[in-house]
C-alpha positions as CSV (number, residue, x, y, z in Angstrom):
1,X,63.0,55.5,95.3
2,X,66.4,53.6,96.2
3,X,68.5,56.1,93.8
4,X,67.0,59.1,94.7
5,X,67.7,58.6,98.6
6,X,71.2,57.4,97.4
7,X,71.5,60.7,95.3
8,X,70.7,62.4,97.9
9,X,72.7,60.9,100.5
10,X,76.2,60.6,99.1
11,X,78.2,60.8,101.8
12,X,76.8,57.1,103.0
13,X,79.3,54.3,101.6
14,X,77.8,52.8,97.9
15,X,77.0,49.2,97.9
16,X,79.0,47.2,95.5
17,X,77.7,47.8,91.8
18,X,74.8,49.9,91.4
19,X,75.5,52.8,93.6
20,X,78.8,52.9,91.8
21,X,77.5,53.3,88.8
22,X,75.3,56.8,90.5
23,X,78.2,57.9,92.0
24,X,80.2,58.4,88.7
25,X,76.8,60.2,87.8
26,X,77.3,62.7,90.3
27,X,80.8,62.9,89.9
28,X,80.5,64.3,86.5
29,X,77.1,66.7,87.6
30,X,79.6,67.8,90.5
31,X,81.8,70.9,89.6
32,X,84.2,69.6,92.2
33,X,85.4,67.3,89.3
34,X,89.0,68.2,88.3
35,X,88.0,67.9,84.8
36,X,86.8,70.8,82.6
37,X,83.4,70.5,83.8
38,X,84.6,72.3,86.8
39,X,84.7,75.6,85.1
40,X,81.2,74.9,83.1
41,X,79.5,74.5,86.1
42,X,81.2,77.0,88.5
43,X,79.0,80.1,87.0
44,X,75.5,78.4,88.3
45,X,76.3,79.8,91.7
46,X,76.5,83.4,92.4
47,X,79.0,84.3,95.0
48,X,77.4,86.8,97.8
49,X,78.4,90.7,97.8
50,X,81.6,91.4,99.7
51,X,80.5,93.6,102.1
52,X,83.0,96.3,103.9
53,X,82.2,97.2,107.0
54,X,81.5,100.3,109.2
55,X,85.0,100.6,110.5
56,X,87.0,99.5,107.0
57,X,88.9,102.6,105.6
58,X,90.6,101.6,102.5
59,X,92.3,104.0,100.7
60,X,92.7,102.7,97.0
61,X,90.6,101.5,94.1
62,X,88.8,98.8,93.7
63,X,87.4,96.2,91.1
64,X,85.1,93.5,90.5
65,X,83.2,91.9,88.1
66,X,80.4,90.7,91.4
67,X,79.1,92.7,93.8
68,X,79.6,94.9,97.2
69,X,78.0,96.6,99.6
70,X,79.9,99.4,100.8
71,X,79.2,100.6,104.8
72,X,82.6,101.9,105.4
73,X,84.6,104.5,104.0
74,X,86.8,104.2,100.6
75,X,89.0,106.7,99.0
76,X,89.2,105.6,95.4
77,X,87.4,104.6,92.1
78,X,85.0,101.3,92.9
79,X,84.3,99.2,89.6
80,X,81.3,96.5,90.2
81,X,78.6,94.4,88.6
82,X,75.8,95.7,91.4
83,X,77.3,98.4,94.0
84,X,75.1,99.3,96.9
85,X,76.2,102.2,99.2
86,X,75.0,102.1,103.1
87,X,73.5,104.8,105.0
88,X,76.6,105.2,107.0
89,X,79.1,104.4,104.1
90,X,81.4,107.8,102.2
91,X,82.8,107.1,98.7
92,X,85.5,109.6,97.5
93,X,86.3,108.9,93.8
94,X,84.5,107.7,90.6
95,X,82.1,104.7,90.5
96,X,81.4,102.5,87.7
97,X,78.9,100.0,87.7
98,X,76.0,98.2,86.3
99,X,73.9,98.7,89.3
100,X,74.5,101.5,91.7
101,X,72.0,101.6,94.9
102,X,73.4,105.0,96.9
103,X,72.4,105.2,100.4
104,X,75.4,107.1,101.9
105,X,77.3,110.1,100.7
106,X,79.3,109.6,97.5
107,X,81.6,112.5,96.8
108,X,82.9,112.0,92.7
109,X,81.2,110.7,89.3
110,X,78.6,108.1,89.1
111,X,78.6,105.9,86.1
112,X,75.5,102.9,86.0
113,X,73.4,101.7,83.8
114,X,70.6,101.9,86.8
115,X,71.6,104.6,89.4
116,X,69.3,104.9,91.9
117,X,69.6,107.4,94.8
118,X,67.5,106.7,98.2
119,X,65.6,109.1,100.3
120,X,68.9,109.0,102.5
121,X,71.4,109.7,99.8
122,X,73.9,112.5,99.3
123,X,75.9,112.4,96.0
124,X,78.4,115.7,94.9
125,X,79.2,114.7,91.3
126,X,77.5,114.2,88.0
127,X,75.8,111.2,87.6
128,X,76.0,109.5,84.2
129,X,73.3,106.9,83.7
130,X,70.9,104.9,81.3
131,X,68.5,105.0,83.9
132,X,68.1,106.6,86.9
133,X,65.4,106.8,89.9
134,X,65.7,109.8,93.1
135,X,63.9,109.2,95.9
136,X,61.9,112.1,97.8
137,X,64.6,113.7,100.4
138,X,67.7,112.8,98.6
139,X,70.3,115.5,98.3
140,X,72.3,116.0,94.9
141,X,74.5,118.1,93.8
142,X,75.9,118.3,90.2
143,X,75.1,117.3,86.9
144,X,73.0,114.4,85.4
145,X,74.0,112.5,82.3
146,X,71.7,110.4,80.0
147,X,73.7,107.9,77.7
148,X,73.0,104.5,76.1
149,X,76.2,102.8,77.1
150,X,77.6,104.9,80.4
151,X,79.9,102.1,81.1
152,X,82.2,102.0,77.8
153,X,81.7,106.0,77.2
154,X,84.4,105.5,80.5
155,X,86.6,103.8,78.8
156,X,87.3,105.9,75.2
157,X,85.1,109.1,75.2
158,X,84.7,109.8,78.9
159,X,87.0,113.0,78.5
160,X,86.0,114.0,75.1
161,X,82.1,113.9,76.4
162,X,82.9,115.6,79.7
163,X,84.6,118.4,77.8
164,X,81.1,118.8,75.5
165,X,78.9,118.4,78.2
166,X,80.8,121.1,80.2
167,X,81.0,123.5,76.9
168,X,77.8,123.0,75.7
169,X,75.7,123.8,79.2
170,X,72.6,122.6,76.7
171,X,70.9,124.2,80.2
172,X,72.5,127.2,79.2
173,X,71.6,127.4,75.5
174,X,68.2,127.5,75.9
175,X,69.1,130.7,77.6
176,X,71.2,132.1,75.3
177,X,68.9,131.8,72.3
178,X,66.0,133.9,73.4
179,X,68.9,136.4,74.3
180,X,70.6,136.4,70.5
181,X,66.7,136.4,69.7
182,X,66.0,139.9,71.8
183,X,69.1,141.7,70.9
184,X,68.8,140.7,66.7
């Protein structure tokens, strides 16, 4: 019992010998260590979401590899691990991310691996996704997008896909063939 309550109390003054010996224990279980068991350690706690607030306008693009919660407004691209969009928030530009909750009005391309639009959402853009989930009383207004991989088809075929996906209108072929059917 002695070396757990000294464990667990380490900012009390050791004895001589054998609370030394526990303190260089938690020295080296400690990421604040200047050693290189600093950086193996630092990834076992997740920083919170930034979070911008109501009355942040940032004009600009932004990236992360962790997450935030937008409630202001933001003129740009947004790259994030998880991005979740307020009920008061307004995105102008493209957003890329792993995890995309929209409660607020995004105005550009969606990209996510999970896109999932709220009964309070309003998106104007296509939506490219791997999944996706809309809520009863969300408004949208473009096209949607299944692909495997959204994230890297940003990267190298974004354009090349965007330009088939706009020429092939597979919502318009349907159309077409019973026409070509009719007329032959």
């Amino acid at each position: 019992m002695f070396s757990k309550s000294k464990i667990n109390e380490p900012a009390q003054k050791p004895a001589e010998s054998k609370p030394a010996s526990s303190e260089n224990r938690l020295d080296s279980a400690r990421p604040d260590s200047n050693t290189g068991e600093f950086k193996a350690q630092a990834p076992k706690a997740k920083p919170p979401a930034s979070v911008l607030s109501t009355d942040l306008h940032i004009t600009g693009n932004l990236k992360t590899t962790g997450d935030i919660q937008v409630e202001g407004t933001i003129e740009g691209d947004i790259r994030a691990h998880l991005l979740t969009i307020g009920e008061g928030a307004t995105i102008k530009g493209e957003v890329i991310a792993d995890d995309v909750v929209i409660n607020g009005r995004i105005v550009g391309r969606v990209r996510g691996l999970k896109v999932r639009l709220t009964s309070t959402a309003r998106v104007e853009g296509d939506i490219i996704h791997k999944t996706i989930a809309i809520e009863s009383g969300a408004h949208f207004e473009g096209s949607v997008q299944r692909q495997d991989d959204p994230l890297s088809g940003n990267k190298s075929a974004a354009k090349p896909a965007q330009t088939q996906a706009q020429t092939a209108a597979p919502a318009q072929q349907p159309a077409a063939k019973p026409a070509d059917a009719k007329q032959g």
